[in-house]
N, CA, C and O atoms as a printed pandas DataFrame, in Angstrom:
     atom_number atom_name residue_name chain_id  residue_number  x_coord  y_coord  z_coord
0              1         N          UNK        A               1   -6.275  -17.422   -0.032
1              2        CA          UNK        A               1   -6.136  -16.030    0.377
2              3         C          UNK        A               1   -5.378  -15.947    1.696
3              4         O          UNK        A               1   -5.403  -16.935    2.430
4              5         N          UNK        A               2   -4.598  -14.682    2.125
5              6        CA          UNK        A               2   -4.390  -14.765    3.059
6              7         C          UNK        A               2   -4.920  -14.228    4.183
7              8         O          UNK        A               2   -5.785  -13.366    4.024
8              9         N          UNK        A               3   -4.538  -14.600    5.515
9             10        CA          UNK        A               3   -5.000  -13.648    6.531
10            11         C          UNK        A               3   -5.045  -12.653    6.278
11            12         O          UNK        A               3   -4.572  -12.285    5.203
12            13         N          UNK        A               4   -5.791  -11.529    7.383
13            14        CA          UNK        A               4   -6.532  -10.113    6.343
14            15         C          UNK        A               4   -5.706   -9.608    7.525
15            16         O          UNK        A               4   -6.332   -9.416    8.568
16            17         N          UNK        A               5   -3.987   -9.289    7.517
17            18        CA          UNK        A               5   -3.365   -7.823    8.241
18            19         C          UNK        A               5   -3.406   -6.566    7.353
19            20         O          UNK        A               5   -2.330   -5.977    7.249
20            21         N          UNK        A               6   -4.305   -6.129    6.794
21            22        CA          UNK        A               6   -4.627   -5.277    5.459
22            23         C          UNK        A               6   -6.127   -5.349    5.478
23            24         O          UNK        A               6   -6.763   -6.290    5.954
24            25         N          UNK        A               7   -6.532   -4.500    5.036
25            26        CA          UNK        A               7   -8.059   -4.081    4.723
26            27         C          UNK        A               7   -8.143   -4.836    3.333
27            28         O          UNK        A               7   -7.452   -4.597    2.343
28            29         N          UNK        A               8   -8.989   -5.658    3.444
29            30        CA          UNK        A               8   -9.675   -5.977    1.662
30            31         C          UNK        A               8  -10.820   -5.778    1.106
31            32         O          UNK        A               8  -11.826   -5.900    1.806
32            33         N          UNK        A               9  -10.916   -5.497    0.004
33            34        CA          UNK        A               9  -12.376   -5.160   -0.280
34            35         C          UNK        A               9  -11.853   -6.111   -1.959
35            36         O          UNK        A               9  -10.911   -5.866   -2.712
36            37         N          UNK        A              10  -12.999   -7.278   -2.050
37            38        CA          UNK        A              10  -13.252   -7.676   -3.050
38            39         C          UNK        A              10  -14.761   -6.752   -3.965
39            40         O          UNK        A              10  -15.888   -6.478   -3.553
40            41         N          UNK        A              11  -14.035   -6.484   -5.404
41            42        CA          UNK        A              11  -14.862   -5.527   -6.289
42            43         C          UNK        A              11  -16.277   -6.234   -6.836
43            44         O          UNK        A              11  -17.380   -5.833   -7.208
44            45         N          UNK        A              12  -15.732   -7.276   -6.699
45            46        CA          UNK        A              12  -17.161   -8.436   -7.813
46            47         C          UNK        A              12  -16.833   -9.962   -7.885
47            48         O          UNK        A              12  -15.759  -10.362   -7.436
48            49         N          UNK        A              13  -17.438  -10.538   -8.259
49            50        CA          UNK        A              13  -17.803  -12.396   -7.741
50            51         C          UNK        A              13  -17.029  -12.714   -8.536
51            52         O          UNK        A              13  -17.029  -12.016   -9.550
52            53         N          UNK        A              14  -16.155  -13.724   -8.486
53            54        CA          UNK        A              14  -15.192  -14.297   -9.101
54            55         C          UNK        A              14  -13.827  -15.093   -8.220
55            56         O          UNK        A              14  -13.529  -15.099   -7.025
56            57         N          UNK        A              15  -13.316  -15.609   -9.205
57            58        CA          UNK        A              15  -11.461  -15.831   -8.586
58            59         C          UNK        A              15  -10.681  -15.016   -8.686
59            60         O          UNK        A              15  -10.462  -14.614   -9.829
60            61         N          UNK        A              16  -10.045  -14.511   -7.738
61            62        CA          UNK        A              16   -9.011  -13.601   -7.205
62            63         C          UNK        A              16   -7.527  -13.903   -7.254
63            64         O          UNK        A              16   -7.172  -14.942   -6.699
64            65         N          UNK        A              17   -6.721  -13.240   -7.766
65            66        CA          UNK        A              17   -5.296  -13.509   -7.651
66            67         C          UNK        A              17   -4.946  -13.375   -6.369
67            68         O          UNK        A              17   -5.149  -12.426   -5.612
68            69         N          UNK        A              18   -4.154  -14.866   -6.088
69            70        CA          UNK        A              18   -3.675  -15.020   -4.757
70            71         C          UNK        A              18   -2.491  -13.946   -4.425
71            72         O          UNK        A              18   -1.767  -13.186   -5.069
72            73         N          UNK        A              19   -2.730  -14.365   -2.839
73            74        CA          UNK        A              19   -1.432  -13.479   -2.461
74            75         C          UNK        A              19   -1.815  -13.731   -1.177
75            76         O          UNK        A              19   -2.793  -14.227   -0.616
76            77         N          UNK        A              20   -0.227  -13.002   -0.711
77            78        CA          UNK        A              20    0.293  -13.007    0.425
78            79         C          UNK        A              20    0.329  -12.148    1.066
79            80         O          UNK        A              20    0.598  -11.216    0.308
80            81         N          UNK        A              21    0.158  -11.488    2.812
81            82        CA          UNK        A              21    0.312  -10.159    3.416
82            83         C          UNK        A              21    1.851  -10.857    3.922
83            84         O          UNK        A              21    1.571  -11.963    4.384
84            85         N          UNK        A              22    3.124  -10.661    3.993
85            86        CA          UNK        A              22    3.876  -10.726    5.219
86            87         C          UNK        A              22    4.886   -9.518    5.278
87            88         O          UNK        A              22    5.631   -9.075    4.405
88            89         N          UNK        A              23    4.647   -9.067    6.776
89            90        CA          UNK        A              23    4.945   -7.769    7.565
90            91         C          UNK        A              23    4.267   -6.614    6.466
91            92         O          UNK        A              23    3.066   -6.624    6.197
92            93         N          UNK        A              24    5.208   -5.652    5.900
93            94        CA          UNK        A              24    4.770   -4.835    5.127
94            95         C          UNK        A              24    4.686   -4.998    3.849
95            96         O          UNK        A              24    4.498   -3.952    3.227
96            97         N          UNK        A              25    4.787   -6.298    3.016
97            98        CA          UNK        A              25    4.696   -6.622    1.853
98            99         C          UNK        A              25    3.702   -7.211    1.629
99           100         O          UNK        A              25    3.010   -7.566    2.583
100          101         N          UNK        A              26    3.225   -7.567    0.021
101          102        CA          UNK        A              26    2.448   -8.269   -0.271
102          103         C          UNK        A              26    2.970   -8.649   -1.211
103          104         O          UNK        A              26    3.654   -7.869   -1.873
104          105         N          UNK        A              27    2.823   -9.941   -1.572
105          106        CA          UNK        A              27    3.607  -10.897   -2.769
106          107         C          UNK        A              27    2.053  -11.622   -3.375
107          108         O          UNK        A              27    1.202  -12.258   -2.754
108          109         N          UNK        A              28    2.107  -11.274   -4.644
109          110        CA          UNK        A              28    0.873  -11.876   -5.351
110          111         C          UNK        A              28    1.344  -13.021   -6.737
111          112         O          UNK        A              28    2.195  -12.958   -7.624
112          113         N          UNK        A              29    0.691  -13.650   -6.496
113          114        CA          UNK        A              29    0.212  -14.980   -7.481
114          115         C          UNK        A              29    1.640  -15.727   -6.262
115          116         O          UNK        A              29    1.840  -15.426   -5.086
116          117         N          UNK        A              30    2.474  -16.841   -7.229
117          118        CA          UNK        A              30    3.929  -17.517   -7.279
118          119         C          UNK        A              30    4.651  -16.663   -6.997
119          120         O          UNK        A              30    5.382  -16.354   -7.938
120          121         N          UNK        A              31    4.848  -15.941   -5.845
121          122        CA          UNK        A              31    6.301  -15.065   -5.827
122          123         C          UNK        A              31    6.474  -14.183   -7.535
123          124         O          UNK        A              31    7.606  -14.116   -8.015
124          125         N          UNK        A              32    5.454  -13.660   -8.193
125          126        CA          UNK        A              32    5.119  -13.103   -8.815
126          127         C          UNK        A              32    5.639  -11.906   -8.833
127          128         O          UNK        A              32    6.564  -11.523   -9.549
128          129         N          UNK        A              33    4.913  -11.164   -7.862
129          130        CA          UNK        A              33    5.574   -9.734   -7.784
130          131         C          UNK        A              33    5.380   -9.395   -6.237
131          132         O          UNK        A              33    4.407   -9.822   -5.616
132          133         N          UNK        A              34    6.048   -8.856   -5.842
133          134        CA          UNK        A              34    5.868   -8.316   -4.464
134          135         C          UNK        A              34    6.111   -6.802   -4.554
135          136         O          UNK        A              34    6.956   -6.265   -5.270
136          137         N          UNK        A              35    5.225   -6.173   -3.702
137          138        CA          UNK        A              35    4.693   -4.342   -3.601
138          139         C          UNK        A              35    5.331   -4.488   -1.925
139          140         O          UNK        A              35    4.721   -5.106   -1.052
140          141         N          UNK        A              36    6.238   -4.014   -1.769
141          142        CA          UNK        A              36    6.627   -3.234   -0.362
142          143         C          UNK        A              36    5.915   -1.992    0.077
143          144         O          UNK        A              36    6.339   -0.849   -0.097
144          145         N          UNK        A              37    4.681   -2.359    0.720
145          146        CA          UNK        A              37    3.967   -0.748    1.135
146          147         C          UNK        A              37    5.016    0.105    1.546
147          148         O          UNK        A              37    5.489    1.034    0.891
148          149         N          UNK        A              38    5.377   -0.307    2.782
149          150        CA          UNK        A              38    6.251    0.825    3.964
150          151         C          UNK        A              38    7.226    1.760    2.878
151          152         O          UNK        A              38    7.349    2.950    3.166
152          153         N          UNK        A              39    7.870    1.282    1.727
153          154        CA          UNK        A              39    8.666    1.746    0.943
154          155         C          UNK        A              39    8.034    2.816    0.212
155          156         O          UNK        A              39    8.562    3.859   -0.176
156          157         N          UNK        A              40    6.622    2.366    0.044
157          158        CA          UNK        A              40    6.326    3.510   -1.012
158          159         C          UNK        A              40    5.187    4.474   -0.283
159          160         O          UNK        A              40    4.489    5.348   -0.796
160          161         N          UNK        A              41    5.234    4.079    0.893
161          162        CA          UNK        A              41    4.702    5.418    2.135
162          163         C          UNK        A              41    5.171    6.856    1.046
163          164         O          UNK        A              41    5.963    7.063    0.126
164          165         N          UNK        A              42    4.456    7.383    1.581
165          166        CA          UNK        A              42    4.207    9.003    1.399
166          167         C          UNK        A              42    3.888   10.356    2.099
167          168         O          UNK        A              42    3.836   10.105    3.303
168          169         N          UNK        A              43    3.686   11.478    1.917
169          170        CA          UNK        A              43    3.458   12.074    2.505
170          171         C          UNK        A              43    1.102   12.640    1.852
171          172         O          UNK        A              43    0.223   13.442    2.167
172          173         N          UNK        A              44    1.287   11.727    1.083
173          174        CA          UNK        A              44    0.272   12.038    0.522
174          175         C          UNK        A              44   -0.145   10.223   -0.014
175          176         O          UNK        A              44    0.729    9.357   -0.060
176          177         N          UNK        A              45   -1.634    9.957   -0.372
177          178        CA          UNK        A              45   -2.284    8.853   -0.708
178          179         C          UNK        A              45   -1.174    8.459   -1.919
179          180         O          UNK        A              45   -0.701    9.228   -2.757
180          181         N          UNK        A              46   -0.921    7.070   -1.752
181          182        CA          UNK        A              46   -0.411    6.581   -3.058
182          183         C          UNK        A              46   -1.285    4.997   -3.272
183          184         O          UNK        A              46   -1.582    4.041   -2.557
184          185         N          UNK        A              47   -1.457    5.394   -4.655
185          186        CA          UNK        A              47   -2.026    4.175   -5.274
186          187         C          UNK        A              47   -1.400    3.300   -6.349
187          188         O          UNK        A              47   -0.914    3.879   -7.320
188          189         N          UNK        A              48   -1.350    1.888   -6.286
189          190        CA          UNK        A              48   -0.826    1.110   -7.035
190          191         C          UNK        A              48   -1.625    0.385   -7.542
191          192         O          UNK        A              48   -2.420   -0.258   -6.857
192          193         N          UNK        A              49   -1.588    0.314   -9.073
193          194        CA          UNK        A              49   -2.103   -0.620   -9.648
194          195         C          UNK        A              49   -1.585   -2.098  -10.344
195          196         O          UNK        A              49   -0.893   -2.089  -11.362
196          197         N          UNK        A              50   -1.968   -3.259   -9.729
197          198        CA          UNK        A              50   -1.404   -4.449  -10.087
198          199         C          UNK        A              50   -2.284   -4.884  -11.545
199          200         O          UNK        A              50   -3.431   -5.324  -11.459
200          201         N          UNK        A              51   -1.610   -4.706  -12.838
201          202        CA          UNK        A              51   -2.258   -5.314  -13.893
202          203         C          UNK        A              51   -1.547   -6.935  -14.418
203          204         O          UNK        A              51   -0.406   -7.368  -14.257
204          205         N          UNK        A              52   -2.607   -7.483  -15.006
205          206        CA          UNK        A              52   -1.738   -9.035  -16.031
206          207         C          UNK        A              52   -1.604   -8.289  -16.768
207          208         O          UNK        A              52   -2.325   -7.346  -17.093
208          209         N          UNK        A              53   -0.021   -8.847  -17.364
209          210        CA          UNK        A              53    0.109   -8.005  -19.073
210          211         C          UNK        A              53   -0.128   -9.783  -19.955
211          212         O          UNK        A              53   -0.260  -10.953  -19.593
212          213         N          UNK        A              54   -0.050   -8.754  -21.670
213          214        CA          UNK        A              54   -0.061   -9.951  -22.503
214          215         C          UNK        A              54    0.530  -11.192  -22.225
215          216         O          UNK        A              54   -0.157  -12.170  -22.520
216          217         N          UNK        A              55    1.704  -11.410  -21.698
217          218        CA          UNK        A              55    2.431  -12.537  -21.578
218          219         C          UNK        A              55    1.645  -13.144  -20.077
219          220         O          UNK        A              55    2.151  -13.986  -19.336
220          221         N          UNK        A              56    0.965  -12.806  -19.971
221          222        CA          UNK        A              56    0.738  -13.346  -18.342
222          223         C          UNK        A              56    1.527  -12.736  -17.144
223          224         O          UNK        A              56    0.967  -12.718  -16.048
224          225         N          UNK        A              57    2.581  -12.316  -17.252
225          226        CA          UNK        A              57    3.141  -11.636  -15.985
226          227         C          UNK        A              57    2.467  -10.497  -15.459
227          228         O          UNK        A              57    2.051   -9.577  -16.164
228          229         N          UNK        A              58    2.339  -10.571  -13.987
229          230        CA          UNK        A              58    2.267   -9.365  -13.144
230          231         C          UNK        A              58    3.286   -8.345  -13.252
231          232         O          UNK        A              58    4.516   -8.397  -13.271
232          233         N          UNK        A              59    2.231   -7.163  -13.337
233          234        CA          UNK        A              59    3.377   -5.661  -13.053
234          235         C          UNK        A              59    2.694   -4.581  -12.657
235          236         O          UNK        A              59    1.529   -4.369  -12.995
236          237         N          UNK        A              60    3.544   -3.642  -11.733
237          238        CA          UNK        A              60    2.756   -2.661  -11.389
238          239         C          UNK        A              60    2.411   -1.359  -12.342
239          240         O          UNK        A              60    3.356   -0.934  -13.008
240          241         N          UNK        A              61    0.827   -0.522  -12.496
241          242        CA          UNK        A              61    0.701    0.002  -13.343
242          243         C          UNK        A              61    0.061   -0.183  -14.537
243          244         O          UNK        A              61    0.165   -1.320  -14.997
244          245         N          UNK        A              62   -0.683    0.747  -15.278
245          246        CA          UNK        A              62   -1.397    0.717  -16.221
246          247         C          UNK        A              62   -0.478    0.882  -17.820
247          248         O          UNK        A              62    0.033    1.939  -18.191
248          249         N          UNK        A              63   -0.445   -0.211  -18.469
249          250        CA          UNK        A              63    0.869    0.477  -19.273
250          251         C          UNK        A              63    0.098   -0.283  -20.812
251          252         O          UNK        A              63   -0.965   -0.893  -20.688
252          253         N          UNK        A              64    0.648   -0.174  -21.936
253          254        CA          UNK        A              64    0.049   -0.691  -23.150
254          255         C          UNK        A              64    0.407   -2.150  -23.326
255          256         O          UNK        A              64    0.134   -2.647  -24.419
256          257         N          UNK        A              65    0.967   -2.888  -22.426
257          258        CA          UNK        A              65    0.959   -4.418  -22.214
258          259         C          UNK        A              65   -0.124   -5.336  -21.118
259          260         O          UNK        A              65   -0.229   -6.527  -20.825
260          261         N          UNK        A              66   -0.834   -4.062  -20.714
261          262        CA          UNK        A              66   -1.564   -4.606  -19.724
262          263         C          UNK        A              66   -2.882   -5.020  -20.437
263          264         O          UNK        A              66   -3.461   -4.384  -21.318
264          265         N          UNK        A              67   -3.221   -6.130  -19.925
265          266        CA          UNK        A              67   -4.409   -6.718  -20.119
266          267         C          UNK        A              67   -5.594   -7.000  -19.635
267          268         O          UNK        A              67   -6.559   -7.460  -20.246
268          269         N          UNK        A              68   -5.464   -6.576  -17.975
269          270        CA          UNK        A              68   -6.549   -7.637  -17.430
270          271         C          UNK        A              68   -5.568   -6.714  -15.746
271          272         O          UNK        A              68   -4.358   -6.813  -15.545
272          273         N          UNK        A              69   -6.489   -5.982  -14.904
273          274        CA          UNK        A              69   -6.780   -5.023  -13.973
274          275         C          UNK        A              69   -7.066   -6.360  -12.794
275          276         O          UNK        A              69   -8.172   -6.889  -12.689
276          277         N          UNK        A              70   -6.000   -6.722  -12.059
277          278        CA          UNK        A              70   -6.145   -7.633  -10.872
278          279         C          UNK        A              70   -6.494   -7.400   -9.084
279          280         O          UNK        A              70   -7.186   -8.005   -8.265
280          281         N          UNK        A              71   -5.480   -6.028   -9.038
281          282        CA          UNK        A              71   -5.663   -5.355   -7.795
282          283         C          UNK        A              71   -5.152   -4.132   -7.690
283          284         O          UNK        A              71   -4.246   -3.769   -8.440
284          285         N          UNK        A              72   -5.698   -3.295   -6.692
285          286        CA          UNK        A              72   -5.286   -2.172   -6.716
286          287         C          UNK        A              72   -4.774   -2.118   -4.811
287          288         O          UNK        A              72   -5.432   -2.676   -3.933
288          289         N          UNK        A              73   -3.669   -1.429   -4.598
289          290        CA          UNK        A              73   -3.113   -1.238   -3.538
290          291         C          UNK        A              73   -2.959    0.193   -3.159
291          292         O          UNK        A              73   -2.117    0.946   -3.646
292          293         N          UNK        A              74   -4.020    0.578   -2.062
293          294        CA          UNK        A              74   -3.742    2.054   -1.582
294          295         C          UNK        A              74   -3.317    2.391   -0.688
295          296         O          UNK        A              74   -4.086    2.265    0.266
296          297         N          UNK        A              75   -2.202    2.886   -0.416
297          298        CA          UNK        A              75   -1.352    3.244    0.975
298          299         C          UNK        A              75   -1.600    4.837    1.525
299          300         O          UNK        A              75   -1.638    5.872    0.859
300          301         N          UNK        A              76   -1.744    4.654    2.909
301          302        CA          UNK        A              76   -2.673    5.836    3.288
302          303         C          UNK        A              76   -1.107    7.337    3.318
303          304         O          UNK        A              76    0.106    7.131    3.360
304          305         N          UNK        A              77   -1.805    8.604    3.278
305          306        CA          UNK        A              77   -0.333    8.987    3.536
306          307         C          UNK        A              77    0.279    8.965    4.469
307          308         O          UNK        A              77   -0.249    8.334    5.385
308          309         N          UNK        A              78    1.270    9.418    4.686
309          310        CA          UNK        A              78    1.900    9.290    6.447
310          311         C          UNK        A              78    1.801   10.334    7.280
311          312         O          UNK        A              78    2.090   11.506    7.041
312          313         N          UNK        A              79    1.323    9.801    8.405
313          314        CA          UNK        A              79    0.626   10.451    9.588
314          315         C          UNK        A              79    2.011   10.493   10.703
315          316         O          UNK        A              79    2.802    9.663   11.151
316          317         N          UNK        A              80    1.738   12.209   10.866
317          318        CA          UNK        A              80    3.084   12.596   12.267
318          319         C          UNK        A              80    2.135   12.858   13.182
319          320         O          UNK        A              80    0.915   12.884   13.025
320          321         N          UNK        A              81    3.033   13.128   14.535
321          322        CA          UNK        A              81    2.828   13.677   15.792
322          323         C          UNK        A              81    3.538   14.538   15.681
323          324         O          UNK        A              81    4.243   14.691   14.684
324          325         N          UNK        A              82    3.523   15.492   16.916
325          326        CA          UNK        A              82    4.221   17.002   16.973
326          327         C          UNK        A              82    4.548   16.699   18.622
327          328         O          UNK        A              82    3.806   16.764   19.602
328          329         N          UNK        A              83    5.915   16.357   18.496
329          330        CA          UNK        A              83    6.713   16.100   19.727
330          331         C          UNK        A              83    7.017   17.375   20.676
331          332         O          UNK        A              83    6.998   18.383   19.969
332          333         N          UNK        A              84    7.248   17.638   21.823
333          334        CA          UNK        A              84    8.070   18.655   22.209
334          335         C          UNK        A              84    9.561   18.297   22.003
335          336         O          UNK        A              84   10.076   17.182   22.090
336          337         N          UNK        A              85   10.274   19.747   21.648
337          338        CA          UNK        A              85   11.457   19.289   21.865
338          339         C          UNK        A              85   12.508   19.549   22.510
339          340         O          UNK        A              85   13.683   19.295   22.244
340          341         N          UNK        A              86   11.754   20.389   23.908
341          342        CA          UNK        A              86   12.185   20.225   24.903
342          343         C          UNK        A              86   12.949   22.149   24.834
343          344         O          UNK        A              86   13.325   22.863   25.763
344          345         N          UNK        A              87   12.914   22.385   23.500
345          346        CA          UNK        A              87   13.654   23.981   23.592
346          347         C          UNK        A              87   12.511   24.588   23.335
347          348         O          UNK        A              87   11.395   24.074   23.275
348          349         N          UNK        A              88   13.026   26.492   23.074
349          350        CA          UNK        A              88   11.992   26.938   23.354
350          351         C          UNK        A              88   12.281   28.347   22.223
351          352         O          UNK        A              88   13.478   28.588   22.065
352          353         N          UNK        A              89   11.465   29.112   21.580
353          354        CA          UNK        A              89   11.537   29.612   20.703
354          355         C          UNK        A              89   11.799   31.237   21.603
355          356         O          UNK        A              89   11.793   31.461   22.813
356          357         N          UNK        A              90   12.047   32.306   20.249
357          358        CA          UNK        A              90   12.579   33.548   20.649
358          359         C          UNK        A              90   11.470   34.331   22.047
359          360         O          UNK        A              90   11.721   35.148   22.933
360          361         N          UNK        A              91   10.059   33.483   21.597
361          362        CA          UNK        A              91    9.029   34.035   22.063
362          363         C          UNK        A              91    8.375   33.382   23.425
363          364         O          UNK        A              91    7.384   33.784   24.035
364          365         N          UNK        A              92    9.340   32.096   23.764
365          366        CA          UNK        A              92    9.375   31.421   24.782
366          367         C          UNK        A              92    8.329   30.312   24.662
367          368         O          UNK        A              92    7.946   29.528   25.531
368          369         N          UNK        A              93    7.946   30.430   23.356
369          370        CA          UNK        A              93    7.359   29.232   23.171
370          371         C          UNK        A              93    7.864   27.541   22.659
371          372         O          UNK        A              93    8.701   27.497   21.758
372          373         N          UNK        A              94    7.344   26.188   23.243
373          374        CA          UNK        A              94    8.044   25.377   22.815
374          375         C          UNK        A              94    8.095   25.259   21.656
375          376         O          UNK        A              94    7.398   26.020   20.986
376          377         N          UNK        A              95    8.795   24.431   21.095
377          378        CA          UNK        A              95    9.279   24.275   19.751
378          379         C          UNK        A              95    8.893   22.741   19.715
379          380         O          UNK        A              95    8.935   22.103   20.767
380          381         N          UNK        A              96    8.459   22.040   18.353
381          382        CA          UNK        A              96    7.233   21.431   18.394
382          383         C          UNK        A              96    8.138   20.722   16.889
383          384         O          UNK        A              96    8.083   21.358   15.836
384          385         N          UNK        A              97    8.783   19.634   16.946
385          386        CA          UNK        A              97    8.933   18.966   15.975
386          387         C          UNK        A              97    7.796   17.628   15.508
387          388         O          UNK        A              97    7.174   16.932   16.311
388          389         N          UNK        A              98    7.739   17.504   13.752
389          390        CA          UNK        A              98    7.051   16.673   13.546
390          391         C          UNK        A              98    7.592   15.449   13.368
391          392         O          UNK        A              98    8.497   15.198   12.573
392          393         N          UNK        A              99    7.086   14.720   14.052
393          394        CA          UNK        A              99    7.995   13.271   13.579
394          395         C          UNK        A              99    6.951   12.381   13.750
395          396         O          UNK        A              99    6.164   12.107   14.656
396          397         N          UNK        A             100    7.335   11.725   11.765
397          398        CA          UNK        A             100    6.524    9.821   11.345
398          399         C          UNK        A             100    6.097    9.141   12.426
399          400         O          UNK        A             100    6.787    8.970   13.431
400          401         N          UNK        A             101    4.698    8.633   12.238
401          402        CA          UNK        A             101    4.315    7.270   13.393
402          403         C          UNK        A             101    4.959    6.295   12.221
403          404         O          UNK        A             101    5.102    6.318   10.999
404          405         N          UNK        A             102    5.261    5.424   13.336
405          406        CA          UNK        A             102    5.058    3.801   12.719
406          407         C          UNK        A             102    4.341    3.777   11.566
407          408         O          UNK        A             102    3.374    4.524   11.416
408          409         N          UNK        A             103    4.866    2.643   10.337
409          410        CA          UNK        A             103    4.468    2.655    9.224
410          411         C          UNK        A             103    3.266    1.202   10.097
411          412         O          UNK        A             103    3.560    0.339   10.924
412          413         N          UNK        A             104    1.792    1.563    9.338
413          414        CA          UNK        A             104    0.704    0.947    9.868
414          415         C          UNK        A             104    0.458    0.128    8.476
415          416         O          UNK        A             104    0.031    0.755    7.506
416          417         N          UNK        A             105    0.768   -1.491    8.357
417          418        CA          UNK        A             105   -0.042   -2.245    6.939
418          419         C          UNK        A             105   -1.374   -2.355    7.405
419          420         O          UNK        A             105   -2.201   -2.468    6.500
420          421         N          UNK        A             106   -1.809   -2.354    8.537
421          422        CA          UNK        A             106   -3.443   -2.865    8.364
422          423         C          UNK        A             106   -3.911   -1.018    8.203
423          424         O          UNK        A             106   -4.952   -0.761    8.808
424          425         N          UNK        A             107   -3.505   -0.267    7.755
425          426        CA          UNK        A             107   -4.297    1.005    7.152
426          427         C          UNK        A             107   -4.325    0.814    5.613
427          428         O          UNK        A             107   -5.009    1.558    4.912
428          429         N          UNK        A             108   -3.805    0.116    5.253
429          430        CA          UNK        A             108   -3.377   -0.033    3.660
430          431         C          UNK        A             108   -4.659   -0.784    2.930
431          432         O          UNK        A             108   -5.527   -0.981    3.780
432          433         N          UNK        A             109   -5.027   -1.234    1.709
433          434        CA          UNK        A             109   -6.454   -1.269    1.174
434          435         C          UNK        A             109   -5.923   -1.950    0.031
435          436         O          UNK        A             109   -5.182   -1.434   -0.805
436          437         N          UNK        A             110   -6.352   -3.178    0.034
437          438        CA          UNK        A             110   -6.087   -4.154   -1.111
438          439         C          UNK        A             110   -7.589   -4.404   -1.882
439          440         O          UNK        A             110   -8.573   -4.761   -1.234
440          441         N          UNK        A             111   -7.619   -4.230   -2.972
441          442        CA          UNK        A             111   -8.615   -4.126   -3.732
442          443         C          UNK        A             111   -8.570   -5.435   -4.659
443          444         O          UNK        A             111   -7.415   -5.695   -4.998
444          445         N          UNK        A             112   -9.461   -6.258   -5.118
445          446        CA          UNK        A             112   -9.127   -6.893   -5.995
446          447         C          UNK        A             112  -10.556   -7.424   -7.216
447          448         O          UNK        A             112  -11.759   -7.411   -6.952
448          449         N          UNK        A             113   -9.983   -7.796   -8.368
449          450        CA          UNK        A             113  -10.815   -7.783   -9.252
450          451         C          UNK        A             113  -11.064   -9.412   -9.790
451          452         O          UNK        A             113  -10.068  -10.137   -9.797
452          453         N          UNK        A             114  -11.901   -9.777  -10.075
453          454        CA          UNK        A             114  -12.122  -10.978  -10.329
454          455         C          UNK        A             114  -11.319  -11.393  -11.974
455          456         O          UNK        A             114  -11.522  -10.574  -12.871
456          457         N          UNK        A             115  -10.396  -12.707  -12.328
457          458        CA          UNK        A             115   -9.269  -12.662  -12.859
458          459         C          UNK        A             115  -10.542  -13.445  -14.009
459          460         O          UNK        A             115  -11.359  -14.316  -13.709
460          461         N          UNK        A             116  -10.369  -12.880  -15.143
461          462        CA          UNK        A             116  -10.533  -13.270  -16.410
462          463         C          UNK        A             116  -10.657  -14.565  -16.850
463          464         O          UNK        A             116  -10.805  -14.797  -18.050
């Protein structure tokens, strides 16, 4: 397993499909598949589901080749601040842009299921 820069929560007793945290990715089993959190940031919760399909390969998603529910990856949505921006509205009030924090992986939530 790797170091925990990510929240983990194991679901139930068993062996776990390996993987990797590095920077904002996670790469599971052999260079298998890799999930780029920061990429699939949002403005709202997004969840990924890592299934085995029939052939044994990893893929993301619940689809009619899937076999066997390995991990689930939840990326929180994205959180702004409200900057000044230095001007000032008709009413003389400042004007207040929102702008993205830093994309955060240790907010992100790796779930995993014990492998078949």
């Amino acid at each position: 397993m790797a170091a925990a820069k990510i929240i983990v929560v194991e679901k139930n007793e068993g062996e776990k499909i390996p993987y990797e945290v590095s920077g904002t990715k996670i790469i599971f089993g052999d260079d298998e598949l890799m999930v780029n959190c920061k990429s699939r940031e949002r403005d709202y919760e997004v969840t990924l589901d890592v299934c085995k399909d029939t052939a044994d390969g990893l893929t993301v998603g619940v689809n009619t080749e899937a076999r066997e529910y390995v991990a689930q990856v939840t990326i929180p949505a994205r959180q702004y601040e409200e900057v000044d921006t230095g001007e000032e509205d008709e009413d003389g009030k400042p004007i207040k842009e929102r702008v993205p924090l830093p994309f955060d992986m240790k907010k992100c939530t790796l779930t995993l299921w014990a492998l078949i």
